[in-house]
N, C-alpha and C positions, 0 to 999 in steps of 0.2 A: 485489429480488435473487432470482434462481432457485437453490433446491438442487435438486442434480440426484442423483439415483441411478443407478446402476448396476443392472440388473437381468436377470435370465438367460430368456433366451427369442430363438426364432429369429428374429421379425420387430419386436422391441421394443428396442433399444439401452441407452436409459437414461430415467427418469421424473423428472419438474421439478414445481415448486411455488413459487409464489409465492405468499407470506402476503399481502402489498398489497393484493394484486387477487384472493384467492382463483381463480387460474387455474394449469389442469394441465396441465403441457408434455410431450408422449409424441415422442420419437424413434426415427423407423420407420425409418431409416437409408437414405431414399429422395431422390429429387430435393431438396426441401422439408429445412428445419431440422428442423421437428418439428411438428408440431398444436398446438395451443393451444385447451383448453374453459375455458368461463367457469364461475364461481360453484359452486366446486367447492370442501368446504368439509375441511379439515386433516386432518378423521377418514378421509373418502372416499379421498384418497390416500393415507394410509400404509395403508389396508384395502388399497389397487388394490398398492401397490409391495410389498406383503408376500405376495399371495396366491402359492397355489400354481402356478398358469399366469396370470401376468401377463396372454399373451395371451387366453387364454379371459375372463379375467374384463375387460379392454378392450372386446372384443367383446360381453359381452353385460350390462357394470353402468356401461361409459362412453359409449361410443359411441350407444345409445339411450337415453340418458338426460341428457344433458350437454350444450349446447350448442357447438359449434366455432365458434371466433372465426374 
């Protein structure tokens, strides 16, 4: 099951999590549902969905770091 949040930023919709499978769901609110990285561990994401610019910290603590499923 994914919880999803709600989160405030221009190009980020809402941010998911799945305990199961430790993977983190980012919706860009674009063609696609939403991205999906793997092995992404509980702490990582409530650090990502609480920062101060969601986007900036996307850009530069997920996206090079995290693999996309």
């Amino acid at each position: 099951m994914i919880n999803w949040i709600t989160v405030e930023s221009n190009s980020i919709r809402k941010v998911g999590y799945n305990e199961t499978n430790n993977e983190l769901y980012v919706d860009l609110g674009q063609r696609q549902p939403y991205c999906v990285f793997s092995d992404v561990s509980k702490y990582a994401f409530y650090h990502f969905a609480s920062a101060e610019s969601v986007e900036e910290h996307f850009n530069s603590h997920i996206k090079p770091v995290y693999n996309q499923v």
